[in-house]
C-alpha positions as CSV (number, residue, x, y, z in Angstrom):
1,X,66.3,63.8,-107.3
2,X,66.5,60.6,-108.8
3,X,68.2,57.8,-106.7
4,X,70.3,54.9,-108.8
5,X,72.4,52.6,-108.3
6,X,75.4,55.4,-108.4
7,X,73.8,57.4,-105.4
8,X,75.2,56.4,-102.2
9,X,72.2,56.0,-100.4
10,X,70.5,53.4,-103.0
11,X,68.8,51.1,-101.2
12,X,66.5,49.0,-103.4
13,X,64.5,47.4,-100.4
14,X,64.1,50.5,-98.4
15,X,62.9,52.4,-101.9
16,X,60.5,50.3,-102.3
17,X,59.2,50.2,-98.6
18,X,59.0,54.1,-98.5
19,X,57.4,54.4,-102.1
20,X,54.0,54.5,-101.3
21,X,54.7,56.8,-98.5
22,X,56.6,58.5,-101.3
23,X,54.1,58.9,-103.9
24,X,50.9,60.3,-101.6
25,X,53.5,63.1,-100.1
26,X,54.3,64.1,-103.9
27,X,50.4,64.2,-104.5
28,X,49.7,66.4,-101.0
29,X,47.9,63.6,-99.7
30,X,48.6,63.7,-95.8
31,X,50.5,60.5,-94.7
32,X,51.6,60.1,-90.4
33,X,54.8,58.8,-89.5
34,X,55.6,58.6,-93.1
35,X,59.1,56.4,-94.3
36,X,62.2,58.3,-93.6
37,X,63.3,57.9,-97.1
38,X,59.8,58.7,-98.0
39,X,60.5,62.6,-98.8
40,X,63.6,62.3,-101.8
41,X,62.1,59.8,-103.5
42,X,59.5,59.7,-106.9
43,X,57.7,57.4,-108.9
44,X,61.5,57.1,-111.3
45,X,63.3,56.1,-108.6
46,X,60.7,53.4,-107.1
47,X,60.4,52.3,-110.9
48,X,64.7,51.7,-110.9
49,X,64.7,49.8,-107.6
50,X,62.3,47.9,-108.8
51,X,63.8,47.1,-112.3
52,X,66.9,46.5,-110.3
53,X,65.1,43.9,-108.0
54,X,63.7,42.2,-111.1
55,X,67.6,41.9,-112.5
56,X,70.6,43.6,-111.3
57,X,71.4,45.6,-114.6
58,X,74.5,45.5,-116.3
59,X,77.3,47.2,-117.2
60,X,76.1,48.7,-120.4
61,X,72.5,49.1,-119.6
62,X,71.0,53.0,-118.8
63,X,69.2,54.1,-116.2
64,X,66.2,54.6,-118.3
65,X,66.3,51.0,-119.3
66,X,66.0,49.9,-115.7
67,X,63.5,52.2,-114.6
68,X,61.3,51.2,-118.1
69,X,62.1,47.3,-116.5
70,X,60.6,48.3,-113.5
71,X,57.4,49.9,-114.3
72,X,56.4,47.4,-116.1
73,X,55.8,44.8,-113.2
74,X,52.9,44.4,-110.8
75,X,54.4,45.5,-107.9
76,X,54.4,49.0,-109.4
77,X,51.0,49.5,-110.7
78,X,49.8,48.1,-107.4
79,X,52.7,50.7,-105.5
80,X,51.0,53.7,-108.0
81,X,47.5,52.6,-107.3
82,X,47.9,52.6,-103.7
83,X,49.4,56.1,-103.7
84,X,46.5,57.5,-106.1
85,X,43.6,55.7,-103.7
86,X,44.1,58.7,-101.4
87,X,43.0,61.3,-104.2
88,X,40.2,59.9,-106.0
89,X,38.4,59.3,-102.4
90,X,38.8,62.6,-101.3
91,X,37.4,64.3,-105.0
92,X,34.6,61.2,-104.5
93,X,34.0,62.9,-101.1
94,X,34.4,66.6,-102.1
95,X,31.8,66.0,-105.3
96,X,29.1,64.1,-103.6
97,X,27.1,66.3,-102.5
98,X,24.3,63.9,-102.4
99,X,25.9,62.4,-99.0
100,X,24.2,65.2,-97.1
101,X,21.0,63.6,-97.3
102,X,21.6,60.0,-98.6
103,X,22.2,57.1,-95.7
104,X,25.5,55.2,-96.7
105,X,24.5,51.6,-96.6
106,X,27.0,48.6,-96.4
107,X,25.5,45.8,-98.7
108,X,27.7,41.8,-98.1
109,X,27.9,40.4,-101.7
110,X,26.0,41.8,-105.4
111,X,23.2,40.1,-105.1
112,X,20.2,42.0,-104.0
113,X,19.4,43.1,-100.5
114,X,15.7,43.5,-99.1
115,X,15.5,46.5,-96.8
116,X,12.3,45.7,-94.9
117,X,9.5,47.3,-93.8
118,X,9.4,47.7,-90.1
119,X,7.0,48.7,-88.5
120,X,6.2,49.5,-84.5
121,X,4.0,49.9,-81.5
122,X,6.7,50.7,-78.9
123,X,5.4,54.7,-77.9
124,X,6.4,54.2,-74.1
125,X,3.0,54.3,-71.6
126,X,3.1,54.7,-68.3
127,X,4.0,51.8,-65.6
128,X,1.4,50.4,-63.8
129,X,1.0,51.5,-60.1
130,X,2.7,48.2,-59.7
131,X,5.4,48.2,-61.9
132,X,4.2,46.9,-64.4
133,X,5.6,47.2,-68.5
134,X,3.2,46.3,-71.5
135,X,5.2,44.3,-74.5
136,X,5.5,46.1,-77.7
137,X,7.0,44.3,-80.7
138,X,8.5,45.2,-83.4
139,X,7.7,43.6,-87.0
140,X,7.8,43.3,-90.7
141,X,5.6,44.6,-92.3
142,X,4.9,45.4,-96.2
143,X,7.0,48.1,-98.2
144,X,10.2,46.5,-98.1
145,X,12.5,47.4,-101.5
146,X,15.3,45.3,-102.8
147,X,19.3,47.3,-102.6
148,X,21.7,46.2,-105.3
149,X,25.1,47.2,-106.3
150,X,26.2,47.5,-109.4
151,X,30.1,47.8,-110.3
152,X,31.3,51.0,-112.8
153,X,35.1,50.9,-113.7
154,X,37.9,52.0,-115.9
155,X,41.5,51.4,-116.3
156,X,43.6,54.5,-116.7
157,X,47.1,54.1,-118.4
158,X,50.1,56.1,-117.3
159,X,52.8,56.9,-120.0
160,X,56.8,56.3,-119.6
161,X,57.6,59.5,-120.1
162,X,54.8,60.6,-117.0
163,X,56.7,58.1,-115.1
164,X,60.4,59.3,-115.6
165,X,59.4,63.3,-115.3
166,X,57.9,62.7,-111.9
167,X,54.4,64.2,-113.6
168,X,52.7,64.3,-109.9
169,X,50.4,67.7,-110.7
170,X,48.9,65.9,-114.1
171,X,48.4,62.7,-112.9
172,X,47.1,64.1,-109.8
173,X,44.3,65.8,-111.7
174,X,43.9,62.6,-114.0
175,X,42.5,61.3,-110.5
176,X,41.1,64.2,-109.3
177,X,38.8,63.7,-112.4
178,X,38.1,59.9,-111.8
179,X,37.2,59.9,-108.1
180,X,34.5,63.2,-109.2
181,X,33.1,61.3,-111.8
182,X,32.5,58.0,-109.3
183,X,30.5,61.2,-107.4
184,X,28.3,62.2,-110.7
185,X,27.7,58.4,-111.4
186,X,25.8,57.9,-107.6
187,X,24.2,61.5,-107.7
188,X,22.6,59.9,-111.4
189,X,21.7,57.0,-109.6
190,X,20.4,59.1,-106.9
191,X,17.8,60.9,-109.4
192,X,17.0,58.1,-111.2
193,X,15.6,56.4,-107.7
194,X,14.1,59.9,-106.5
195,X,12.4,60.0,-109.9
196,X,11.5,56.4,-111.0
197,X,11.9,54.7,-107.4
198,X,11.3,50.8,-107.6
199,X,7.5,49.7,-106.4
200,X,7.9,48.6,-102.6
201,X,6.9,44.8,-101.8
202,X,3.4,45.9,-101.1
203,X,2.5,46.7,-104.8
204,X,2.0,50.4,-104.4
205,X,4.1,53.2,-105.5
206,X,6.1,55.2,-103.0
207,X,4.6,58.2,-104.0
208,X,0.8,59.1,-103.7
209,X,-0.9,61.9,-102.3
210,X,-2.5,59.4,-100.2
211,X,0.4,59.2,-98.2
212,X,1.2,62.8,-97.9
213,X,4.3,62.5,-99.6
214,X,3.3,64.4,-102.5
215,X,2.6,68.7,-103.4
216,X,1.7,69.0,-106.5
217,X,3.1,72.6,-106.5
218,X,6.1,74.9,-107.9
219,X,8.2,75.4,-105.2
220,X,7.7,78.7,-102.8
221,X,6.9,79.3,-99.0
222,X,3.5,78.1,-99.6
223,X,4.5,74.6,-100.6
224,X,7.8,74.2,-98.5
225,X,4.9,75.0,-95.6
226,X,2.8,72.4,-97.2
227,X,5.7,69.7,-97.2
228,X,6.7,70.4,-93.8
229,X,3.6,69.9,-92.5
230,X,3.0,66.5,-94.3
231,X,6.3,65.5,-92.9
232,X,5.1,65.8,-89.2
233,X,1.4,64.4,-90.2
234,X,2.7,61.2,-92.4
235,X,1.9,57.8,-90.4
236,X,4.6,55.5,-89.7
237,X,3.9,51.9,-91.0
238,X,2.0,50.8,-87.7
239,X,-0.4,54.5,-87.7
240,X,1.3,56.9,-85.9
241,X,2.1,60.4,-86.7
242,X,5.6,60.5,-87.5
243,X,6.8,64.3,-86.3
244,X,9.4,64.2,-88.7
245,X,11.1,67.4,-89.0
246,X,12.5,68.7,-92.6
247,X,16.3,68.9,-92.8
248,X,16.8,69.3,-96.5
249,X,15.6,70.4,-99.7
250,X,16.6,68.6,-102.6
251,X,16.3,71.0,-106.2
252,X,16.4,70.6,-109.9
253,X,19.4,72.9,-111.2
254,X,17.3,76.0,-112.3
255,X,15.8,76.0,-108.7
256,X,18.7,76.5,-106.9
257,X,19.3,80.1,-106.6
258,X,15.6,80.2,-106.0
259,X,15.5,77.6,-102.9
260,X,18.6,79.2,-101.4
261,X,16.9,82.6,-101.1
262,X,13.6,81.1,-100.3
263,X,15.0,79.3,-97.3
264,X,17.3,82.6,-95.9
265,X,14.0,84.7,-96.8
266,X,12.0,82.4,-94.4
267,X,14.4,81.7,-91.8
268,X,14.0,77.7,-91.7
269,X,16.7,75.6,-91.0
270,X,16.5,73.7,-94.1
271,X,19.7,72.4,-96.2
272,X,19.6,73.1,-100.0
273,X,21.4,70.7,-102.4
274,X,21.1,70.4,-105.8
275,X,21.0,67.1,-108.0
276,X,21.3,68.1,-111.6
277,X,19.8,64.8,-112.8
278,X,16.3,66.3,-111.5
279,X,14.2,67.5,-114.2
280,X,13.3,71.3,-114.2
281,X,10.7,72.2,-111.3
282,X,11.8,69.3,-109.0
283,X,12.0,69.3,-105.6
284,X,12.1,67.0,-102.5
285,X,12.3,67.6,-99.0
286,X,12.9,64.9,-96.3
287,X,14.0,64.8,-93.0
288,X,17.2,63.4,-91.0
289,X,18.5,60.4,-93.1
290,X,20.4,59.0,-90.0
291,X,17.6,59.0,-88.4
292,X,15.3,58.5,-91.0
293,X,16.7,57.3,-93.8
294,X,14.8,57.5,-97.1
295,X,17.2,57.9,-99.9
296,X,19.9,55.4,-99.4
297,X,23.4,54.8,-101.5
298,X,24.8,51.3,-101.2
299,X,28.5,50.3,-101.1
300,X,29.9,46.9,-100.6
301,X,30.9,45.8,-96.8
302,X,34.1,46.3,-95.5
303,X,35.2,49.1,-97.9
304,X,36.4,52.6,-97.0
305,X,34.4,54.5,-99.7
306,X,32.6,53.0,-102.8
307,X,35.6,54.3,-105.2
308,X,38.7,51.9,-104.8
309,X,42.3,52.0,-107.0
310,X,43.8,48.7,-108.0
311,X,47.2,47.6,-109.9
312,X,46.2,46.8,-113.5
313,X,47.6,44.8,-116.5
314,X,49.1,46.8,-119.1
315,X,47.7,46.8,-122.2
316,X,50.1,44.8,-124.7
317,X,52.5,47.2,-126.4
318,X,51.8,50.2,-124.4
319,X,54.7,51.8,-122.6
320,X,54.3,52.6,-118.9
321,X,51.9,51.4,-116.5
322,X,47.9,51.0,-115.7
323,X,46.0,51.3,-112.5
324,X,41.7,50.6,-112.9
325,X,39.4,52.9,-110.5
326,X,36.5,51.1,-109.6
327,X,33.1,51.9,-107.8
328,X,30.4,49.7,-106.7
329,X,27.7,51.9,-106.4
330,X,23.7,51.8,-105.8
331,X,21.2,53.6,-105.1
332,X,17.2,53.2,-104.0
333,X,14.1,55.2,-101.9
334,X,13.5,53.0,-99.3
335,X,10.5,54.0,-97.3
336,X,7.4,56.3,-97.9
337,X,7.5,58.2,-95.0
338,X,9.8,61.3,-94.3
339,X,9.9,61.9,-98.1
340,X,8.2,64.6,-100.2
341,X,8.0,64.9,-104.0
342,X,7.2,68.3,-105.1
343,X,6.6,70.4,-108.3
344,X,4.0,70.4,-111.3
Protein backbone atom coordinates (compact mmCIF):
# COMPACT_ATOMS: atom_id res chain seq x y z
CA UNK A 1 0.00 0.00 0.00
CA UNK A 2 1.44 3.13 -0.80
CA UNK A 3 0.72 6.03 1.75
CA UNK A 4 0.46 9.83 0.19
CA UNK A 5 -0.56 12.69 1.05
CA UNK A 6 -4.31 11.64 0.00
CA UNK A 7 -4.27 8.67 2.56
CA UNK A 8 -5.72 9.63 5.82
CA UNK A 9 -3.23 8.32 7.94
CA UNK A 10 -0.21 10.22 6.18
CA UNK A 11 1.97 11.25 8.58
CA UNK A 12 5.33 12.31 7.22
CA UNK A 13 7.19 12.38 10.62
CA UNK A 14 5.89 9.11 11.92
CA UNK A 15 6.77 7.49 8.16
CA UNK A 16 9.92 8.30 8.56
CA UNK A 17 10.36 7.27 12.23
CA UNK A 18 8.94 3.71 11.44
CA UNK A 19 10.89 3.29 8.07
CA UNK A 20 13.69 1.61 9.09
CA UNK A 21 11.60 -0.60 11.22
CA UNK A 22 9.70 -0.77 7.89
CA UNK A 23 12.24 -1.84 5.53
CA UNK A 24 14.10 -4.86 7.82
CA UNK A 25 10.30 -6.40 8.33
CA UNK A 26 9.93 -6.30 4.30
CA UNK A 27 13.44 -8.05 4.10
CA UNK A 28 12.44 -10.84 7.03
CA UNK A 29 15.04 -9.44 9.07
CA UNK A 30 13.60 -9.87 12.81
CA UNK A 31 13.00 -6.36 14.44
CA UNK A 32 11.37 -6.25 18.55
CA UNK A 33 8.95 -3.84 19.41
CA UNK A 34 8.99 -2.71 15.95
CA UNK A 35 7.08 1.02 14.94
CA UNK A 36 3.34 0.64 14.87
CA UNK A 37 3.20 2.10 11.46
CA UNK A 38 6.19 -0.05 10.73
CA UNK A 39 4.07 -3.08 8.98
CA UNK A 40 2.01 -0.84 5.94
CA UNK A 41 4.71 0.92 4.96
CA UNK A 42 7.69 0.37 1.95
CA UNK A 43 10.62 1.93 0.73
CA UNK A 44 7.83 4.35 -1.87
CA UNK A 45 6.19 5.55 0.77
CA UNK A 46 9.29 6.55 3.10
CA UNK A 47 10.76 7.97 -0.29
CA UNK A 48 7.19 10.39 -0.49
CA UNK A 49 7.41 11.54 3.12
CA UNK A 50 10.52 12.36 2.59
CA UNK A 51 10.20 14.30 -0.67
CA UNK A 52 7.29 15.95 1.09
CA UNK A 53 9.54 16.94 4.09
CA UNK A 54 12.11 18.39 1.63
CA UNK A 55 9.08 20.63 -0.05
CA UNK A 56 5.47 20.30 0.49
CA UNK A 57 4.51 19.50 -3.29
CA UNK A 58 2.13 21.24 -5.19
CA UNK A 59 -0.90 21.13 -6.77
CA UNK A 60 0.17 19.78 -10.10
CA UNK A 61 3.02 17.76 -9.09
CA UNK A 62 2.58 13.49 -9.07
CA UNK A 63 3.21 11.32 -6.61
CA UNK A 64 6.08 9.86 -8.49
CA UNK A 65 7.64 13.25 -8.67
CA UNK A 66 7.72 13.42 -4.91
CA UNK A 67 8.77 10.07 -4.15
CA UNK A 68 11.78 10.61 -7.08
CA UNK A 69 12.37 14.08 -4.65
CA UNK A 70 12.73 11.99 -1.86
CA UNK A 71 15.06 9.26 -2.69
CA UNK A 72 17.39 11.39 -3.76
CA UNK A 73 18.40 12.90 -0.29
CA UNK A 74 20.73 11.51 2.39
CA UNK A 75 18.37 10.72 4.80
CA UNK A 76 17.21 7.90 2.58
CA UNK A 77 20.28 6.16 1.54
CA UNK A 78 21.22 6.28 5.06
CA UNK A 79 17.27 5.03 6.05
CA UNK A 80 17.95 2.04 3.10
CA UNK A 81 21.42 1.25 4.39
CA UNK A 82 20.37 0.86 7.87
CA UNK A 83 17.53 -1.48 6.84
CA UNK A 84 20.00 -3.61 4.44
CA UNK A 85 22.84 -3.78 7.48
CA UNK A 86 20.73 -6.53 9.00
CA UNK A 87 21.20 -8.88 5.78
CA UNK A 88 24.54 -8.65 4.61
CA UNK A 89 25.71 -9.53 8.35
CA UNK A 90 23.78 -12.39 8.64
CA UNK A 91 25.02 -13.89 4.82
CA UNK A 92 28.68 -12.50 6.26
CA UNK A 93 27.84 -14.85 9.26
CA UNK A 94 26.17 -17.81 7.40
CA UNK A 95 29.33 -17.87 4.63
CA UNK A 96 32.18 -17.73 7.03
CA UNK A 97 32.85 -20.78 7.77
CA UNK A 98 36.32 -19.89 8.71
CA UNK A 99 34.91 -18.43 12.20
CA UNK A 100 34.82 -21.98 13.44
CA UNK A 101 38.40 -21.98 13.94
CA UNK A 102 39.60 -18.33 13.51
CA UNK A 103 39.80 -16.01 16.94
CA UNK A 104 37.80 -12.68 16.10
CA UNK A 105 40.22 -9.97 17.13
CA UNK A 106 39.24 -6.30 17.77
CA UNK A 107 42.19 -4.15 16.41
CA UNK A 108 41.75 0.24 17.64
CA UNK A 109 42.86 2.22 14.51
CA UNK A 110 44.65 0.71 10.84
CA UNK A 111 47.79 0.88 11.77
CA UNK A 112 49.47 -2.35 12.65
CA UNK A 113 49.04 -4.18 15.90
CA UNK A 114 51.92 -6.45 17.52
CA UNK A 115 50.36 -9.59 18.96
CA UNK A 116 53.18 -10.67 21.34
CA UNK A 117 54.78 -13.45 22.25
CA UNK A 118 54.01 -14.45 25.75
CA UNK A 119 55.45 -16.75 27.37
CA UNK A 120 55.02 -18.44 31.07
CA UNK A 121 56.26 -20.37 34.07
CA UNK A 122 53.02 -20.20 36.18
CA UNK A 123 52.29 -24.56 36.31
CA UNK A 124 50.85 -24.28 39.99
CA UNK A 125 53.42 -26.27 42.71
CA UNK A 126 52.50 -27.15 45.84
CA UNK A 127 52.45 -24.72 49.02
CA UNK A 128 55.01 -24.95 51.35
CA UNK A 129 54.23 -26.70 54.67
CA UNK A 130 53.99 -23.06 55.74
CA UNK A 131 51.98 -21.52 53.32
CA UNK A 132 54.10 -20.46 51.33
CA UNK A 133 53.50 -19.43 47.12
CA UNK A 134 56.63 -19.21 44.75
CA UNK A 135 56.17 -16.02 42.12
CA UNK A 136 55.82 -17.01 38.55
CA UNK A 137 55.81 -14.17 35.94
CA UNK A 138 54.58 -13.83 32.92
CA UNK A 139 56.67 -12.25 29.96
CA UNK A 140 57.37 -11.21 26.40
CA UNK A 141 59.11 -13.19 24.75
CA UNK A 142 60.12 -13.47 20.90
CA UNK A 143 57.52 -14.61 18.07
CA UNK A 144 55.32 -11.71 18.24
CA UNK A 145 53.51 -10.91 14.57
CA UNK A 146 52.16 -7.63 13.47
CA UNK A 147 47.76 -7.55 12.88
CA UNK A 148 46.60 -5.05 10.29
CA UNK A 149 43.40 -4.25 8.76
CA UNK A 150 42.79 -3.52 5.55
CA UNK A 151 39.43 -1.91 4.29
CA UNK A 152 37.47 -3.69 0.99
CA UNK A 153 34.32 -1.75 -0.27
CA UNK A 154 31.78 -1.08 -2.89
CA UNK A 155 28.90 1.20 -3.52
CA UNK A 156 25.80 -0.55 -4.77
CA UNK A 157 23.20 1.69 -6.71
CA UNK A 158 19.49 1.06 -6.39
CA UNK A 159 17.31 2.11 -9.46
CA UNK A 160 13.96 4.35 -9.30
CA UNK A 161 11.94 1.94 -10.64
CA UNK A 162 13.41 -0.81 -7.60
CA UNK A 163 12.37 1.96 -5.33
CA UNK A 164 8.68 2.64 -6.49
CA UNK A 165 7.82 -1.33 -7.03
CA UNK A 166 8.77 -2.06 -3.43
CA UNK A 167 11.58 -4.66 -5.13
CA UNK A 168 12.38 -6.20 -1.40
CA UNK A 169 13.16 -10.03 -2.77
CA UNK A 170 15.88 -8.54 -5.48
CA UNK A 171 17.39 -6.16 -3.47
CA UNK A 172 17.42 -8.59 -0.74
CA UNK A 173 19.57 -10.98 -2.67
CA UNK A 174 21.68 -7.99 -4.15
CA UNK A 175 22.84 -8.05 -0.31
CA UNK A 176 22.60 -11.39 0.34
CA UNK A 177 25.45 -11.55 -2.34
CA UNK A 178 27.55 -8.59 -0.78
CA UNK A 179 27.65 -9.66 2.91
CA UNK A 180 28.84 -13.55 1.25
CA UNK A 181 31.34 -12.09 -0.68
CA UNK A 182 32.82 -9.92 2.59
CA UNK A 183 32.92 -13.89 3.93
CA UNK A 184 35.03 -15.22 0.68
CA UNK A 185 37.31 -11.99 0.93
CA UNK A 186 38.45 -13.05 4.95
CA UNK A 187 38.38 -16.92 4.14
CA UNK A 188 41.17 -15.68 1.05
CA UNK A 189 42.93 -13.80 3.56
CA UNK A 190 42.61 -16.75 5.85
CA UNK A 191 44.68 -19.07 3.23
CA UNK A 192 46.87 -16.67 2.19
CA UNK A 193 48.20 -16.34 6.16
CA UNK A 194 47.85 -20.34 6.58
CA UNK A 195 49.92 -20.63 3.41
CA UNK A 196 52.42 -17.62 3.36
CA UNK A 197 52.11 -16.64 7.19
CA UNK A 198 54.37 -13.44 7.95
CA UNK A 199 57.94 -14.36 9.77
CA UNK A 200 57.34 -13.92 13.62
CA UNK A 201 59.63 -11.11 15.41
CA UNK A 202 62.20 -13.78 16.14
CA UNK A 203 63.31 -14.29 12.42
CA UNK A 204 62.19 -17.81 12.00
CA UNK A 205 59.27 -19.12 10.13
CA UNK A 206 56.21 -20.34 11.83
CA UNK A 207 56.51 -23.56 10.29
CA UNK A 208 59.45 -26.09 10.76
CA UNK A 209 59.47 -29.49 11.62
CA UNK A 210 61.53 -28.45 14.36
CA UNK A 211 58.72 -27.28 16.07
CA UNK A 212 56.45 -30.16 15.42
CA UNK A 213 54.16 -28.14 13.57
CA UNK A 214 54.77 -29.81 10.41
CA UNK A 215 53.68 -33.76 8.63
CA UNK A 216 54.96 -33.83 5.68
CA UNK A 217 52.24 -36.43 4.67
CA UNK A 218 48.93 -36.81 2.45
CA UNK A 219 46.35 -36.76 4.78
CA UNK A 220 44.93 -40.31 6.42
CA UNK A 221 44.59 -41.86 9.96
CA UNK A 222 48.29 -42.18 9.99
CA UNK A 223 49.09 -38.51 9.76
CA UNK A 224 45.87 -37.08 11.57
CA UNK A 225 47.53 -39.52 14.50
CA UNK A 226 50.81 -37.90 13.76
CA UNK A 227 49.39 -34.30 14.06
CA UNK A 228 47.52 -35.02 17.14
CA UNK A 229 50.29 -36.18 18.83
CA UNK A 230 52.57 -33.18 17.91
CA UNK A 231 49.78 -31.02 19.17
CA UNK A 232 50.06 -32.51 22.78
CA UNK A 233 54.13 -32.73 22.50
CA UNK A 234 54.70 -28.99 21.01
CA UNK A 235 56.46 -26.66 23.83
CA UNK A 236 54.91 -23.62 24.78
CA UNK A 237 57.26 -20.56 24.48
CA UNK A 238 58.83 -21.02 28.06
CA UNK A 239 59.44 -25.30 27.46
CA UNK A 240 56.47 -26.95 28.46
CA UNK A 241 54.54 -29.50 26.79
CA UNK A 242 51.45 -27.88 25.65
CA UNK A 243 48.66 -30.86 25.86
CA UNK A 244 46.80 -29.14 23.24
CA UNK A 245 44.01 -31.16 22.03
CA UNK A 246 42.95 -31.08 18.13
CA UNK A 247 39.48 -29.53 17.54
CA UNK A 248 39.52 -29.03 13.78
CA UNK A 249 40.79 -30.03 10.55
CA UNK A 250 41.19 -27.50 8.09
CA UNK A 251 41.09 -29.11 4.11
CA UNK A 252 41.90 -28.13 0.60
CA UNK A 253 38.52 -28.52 -1.46
CA UNK A 254 39.36 -31.99 -3.09
CA UNK A 255 39.93 -33.25 0.58
CA UNK A 256 36.85 -32.75 1.83
CA UNK A 257 34.75 -35.70 1.23
CA UNK A 258 37.82 -37.50 2.17
CA UNK A 259 38.42 -35.81 5.80
CA UNK A 260 34.72 -36.05 6.59
CA UNK A 261 34.76 -39.83 6.25
CA UNK A 262 38.18 -40.16 7.63
CA UNK A 263 37.11 -38.45 10.82
CA UNK A 264 33.42 -40.57 11.21
CA UNK A 265 35.59 -43.76 10.19
CA UNK A 266 37.93 -42.99 13.27
CA UNK A 267 35.58 -41.73 15.70
CA UNK A 268 37.62 -38.47 16.71
CA UNK A 269 36.00 -35.52 17.68
CA UNK A 270 37.47 -33.44 15.15
CA UNK A 271 35.67 -30.51 13.09
CA UNK A 272 36.12 -30.47 9.29
CA UNK A 273 36.02 -27.19 7.37
CA UNK A 274 37.05 -26.43 4.14
CA UNK A 275 38.98 -23.21 2.78
CA UNK A 276 38.95 -23.37 -0.93
CA UNK A 277 41.84 -21.00 -1.15
CA UNK A 278 44.09 -24.11 0.10
CA UNK A 279 46.04 -25.63 -2.64
CA UNK A 280 45.15 -29.39 -3.48
CA UNK A 281 46.62 -31.79 -0.62
CA UNK A 282 46.35 -29.20 2.16
CA UNK A 283 45.57 -29.70 5.44
CA UNK A 284 45.83 -28.13 8.97
CA UNK A 285 44.70 -29.16 12.26
CA UNK A 286 44.82 -26.92 15.37
CA UNK A 287 43.28 -26.95 18.48
CA UNK A 288 40.64 -24.59 20.44
CA UNK A 289 41.12 -21.03 19.06
CA UNK A 290 39.50 -19.49 22.15
CA UNK A 291 41.63 -21.01 23.98
CA UNK A 292 44.44 -21.13 21.83
CA UNK A 293 44.24 -19.00 19.29
CA UNK A 294 46.43 -19.48 16.21
CA UNK A 295 44.70 -18.31 13.12
CA UNK A 296 43.23 -14.97 13.94
CA UNK A 297 40.81 -12.47 11.74
CA UNK A 298 40.93 -8.87 12.73
CA UNK A 299 38.02 -6.32 12.72
CA UNK A 300 38.11 -2.76 13.88
CA UNK A 301 36.99 -2.04 17.67
CA UNK A 302 33.74 -1.22 18.56
CA UNK A 303 32.00 -2.79 15.41
CA UNK A 304 29.31 -5.42 15.38
CA UNK A 305 30.76 -7.53 12.49
CA UNK A 306 33.56 -6.52 10.10
CA UNK A 307 30.88 -5.91 7.18
CA UNK A 308 28.98 -2.49 7.82
CA UNK A 309 26.25 -0.59 5.30
CA UNK A 310 26.43 3.15 4.96
CA UNK A 311 24.28 5.91 3.10
CA UNK A 312 26.22 6.85 -0.09
CA UNK A 313 26.35 9.71 -2.71
CA UNK A 314 24.68 9.05 -5.86
CA UNK A 315 26.46 8.99 -8.72
CA UNK A 316 25.69 12.19 -10.90
CA UNK A 317 22.82 11.53 -13.29
CA UNK A 318 21.80 8.23 -12.00
CA UNK A 319 18.28 7.81 -10.86
CA UNK A 320 17.51 6.31 -7.53
CA UNK A 321 19.80 5.90 -4.66
CA UNK A 322 23.35 4.31 -3.42
CA UNK A 323 24.23 2.62 -0.20
CA UNK A 324 28.47 1.34 0.02
CA UNK A 325 29.07 -2.08 1.98
CA UNK A 326 32.20 -1.98 3.51
CA UNK A 327 34.57 -4.46 5.40
CA UNK A 328 37.66 -3.98 7.30
CA UNK A 329 39.06 -7.14 7.29
CA UNK A 330 42.59 -8.98 8.25
CA UNK A 331 43.88 -11.79 8.79
CA UNK A 332 47.45 -13.46 10.29
CA UNK A 333 48.92 -16.94 12.16
CA UNK A 334 49.87 -15.70 15.23
CA UNK A 335 51.74 -18.29 17.23
CA UNK A 336 53.63 -21.68 16.41
CA UNK A 337 52.17 -23.72 18.77
CA UNK A 338 48.68 -25.56 18.47
CA UNK A 339 49.09 -25.38 14.67
CA UNK A 340 49.88 -28.12 12.19
CA UNK A 341 50.65 -27.81 8.39
CA UNK A 342 50.09 -31.05 6.68
CA UNK A 343 50.38 -32.59 3.06
CA UNK A 344 53.30 -33.27 0.42
Amino acid sequence: MLITSSTPKFNPGEIVAAASDAIKLNLGVNVQHPHPLASELGMASVAYALGYQQRVPQEWEIDRAVMARGMATADFSRILADGISGVAFHSYSEASEHKRFAKSIELRDFRPTGWPGVGTDLELELAGEGGEITYGYARLVAGSVLLKLSTYARAICVSRQAIMNDQFGAIKQVFSDIGASAARVEARLVAEALENPAVLDDGNPVFDAGYKNVVASALNDASLAVGMSYLRMQLTPSGHPAGLRAEHLIVAADLEFQALRLVQDTGVNIRVTVLTGLPEGRWYLTSNPEAHPTIVTTRLQGTNSAVRVEGAKRPFGFDGTAVRVIADLGAAVVRRDGIIRGGL
